[in-house]
C-alpha positions in Angstrom: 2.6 13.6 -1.1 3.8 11.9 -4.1 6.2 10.2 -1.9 3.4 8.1 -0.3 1.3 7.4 -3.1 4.0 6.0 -5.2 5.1 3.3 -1.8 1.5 3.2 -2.0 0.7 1.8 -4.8 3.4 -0.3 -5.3 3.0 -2.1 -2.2 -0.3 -2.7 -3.5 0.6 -4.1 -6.4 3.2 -6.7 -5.0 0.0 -7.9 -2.6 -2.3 -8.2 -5.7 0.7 -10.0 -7.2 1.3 -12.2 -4.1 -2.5 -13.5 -4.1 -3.5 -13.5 -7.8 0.0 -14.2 -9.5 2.7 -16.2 -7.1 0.1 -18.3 -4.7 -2.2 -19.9 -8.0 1.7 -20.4 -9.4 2.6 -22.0 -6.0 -0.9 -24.5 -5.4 -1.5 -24.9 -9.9 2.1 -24.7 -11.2 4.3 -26.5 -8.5 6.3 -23.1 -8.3 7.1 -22.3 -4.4 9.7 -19.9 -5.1 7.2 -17.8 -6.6 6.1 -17.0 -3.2 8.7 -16.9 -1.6 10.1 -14.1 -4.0 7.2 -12.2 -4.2 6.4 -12.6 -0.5 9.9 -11.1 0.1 9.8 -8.4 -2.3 5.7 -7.6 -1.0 6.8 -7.6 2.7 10.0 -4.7 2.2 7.2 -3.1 0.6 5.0 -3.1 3.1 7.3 -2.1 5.7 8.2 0.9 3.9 4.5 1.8 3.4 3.8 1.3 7.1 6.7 3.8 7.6 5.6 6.1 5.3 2.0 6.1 6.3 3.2 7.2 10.2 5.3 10.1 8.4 2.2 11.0 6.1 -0.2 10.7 9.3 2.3 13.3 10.9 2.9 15.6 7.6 -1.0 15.9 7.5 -2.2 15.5 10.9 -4.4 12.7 10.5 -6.3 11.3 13.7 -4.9 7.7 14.7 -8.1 6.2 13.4 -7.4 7.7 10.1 -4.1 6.4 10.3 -4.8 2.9 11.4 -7.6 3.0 8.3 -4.9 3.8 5.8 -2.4 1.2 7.5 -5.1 -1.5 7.2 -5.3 -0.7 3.6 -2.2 -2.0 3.1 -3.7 -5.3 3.8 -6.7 -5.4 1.7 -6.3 -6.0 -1.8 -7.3 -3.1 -3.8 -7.3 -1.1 -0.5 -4.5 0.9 -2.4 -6.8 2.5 -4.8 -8.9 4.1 -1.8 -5.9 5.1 -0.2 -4.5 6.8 -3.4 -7.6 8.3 -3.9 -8.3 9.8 -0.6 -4.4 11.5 -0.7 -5.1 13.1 -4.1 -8.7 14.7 -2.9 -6.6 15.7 0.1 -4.0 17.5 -1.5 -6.3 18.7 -4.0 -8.1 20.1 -1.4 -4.9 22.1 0.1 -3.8 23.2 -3.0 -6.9 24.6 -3.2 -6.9 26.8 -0.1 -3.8 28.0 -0.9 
């Protein structure tokens, strides 16, 4: 599942970079194009971790709850760390069995 965790947390990081980094640039420092670049780069992003969290919901049979909780991560800032977190204890957890 390294696959997802990586799309992960980089999605996460272009959203923490959209809000904290390219907006206070846009409003403070008169730089629009800082949003629109990071916006850009954030939404591929996040259209690659919607993707791969409906594979990962398949590969690990997560409920559709589950799965709409991890997709709404991908809106909340930080909301990446949970995610990685709960795919780590997961395949920790299989691994495990094994």
């Amino acid at each position: 599942m390294t696959w997802f965790r990586l799309i992960s947390i980089a999605e996460g990081i272009s959203l923490i970079t959209l809000l904290f980094v390219a907006m206070p640039l846009r409003t403070l420092a008169d730089m629009p194009m800082a949003v629109t670049w990071v916006g850009w780069i954030h939404g591929i992003l996040f259209l690659n971790y919607a993707a791969a969290s409906l594979i990962a919901s398949h590969l690990r049979g997560w409920s559709i709850p589950k799965w709409l909780l991890v997709l709404g991560m991908g809106v909340v800032p930080f909301g990446f760390i949970y995610v990685d977190r709960m795919v780590r204890r997961e395949t920790s957890s299989k691994e495990m069995a094994h």
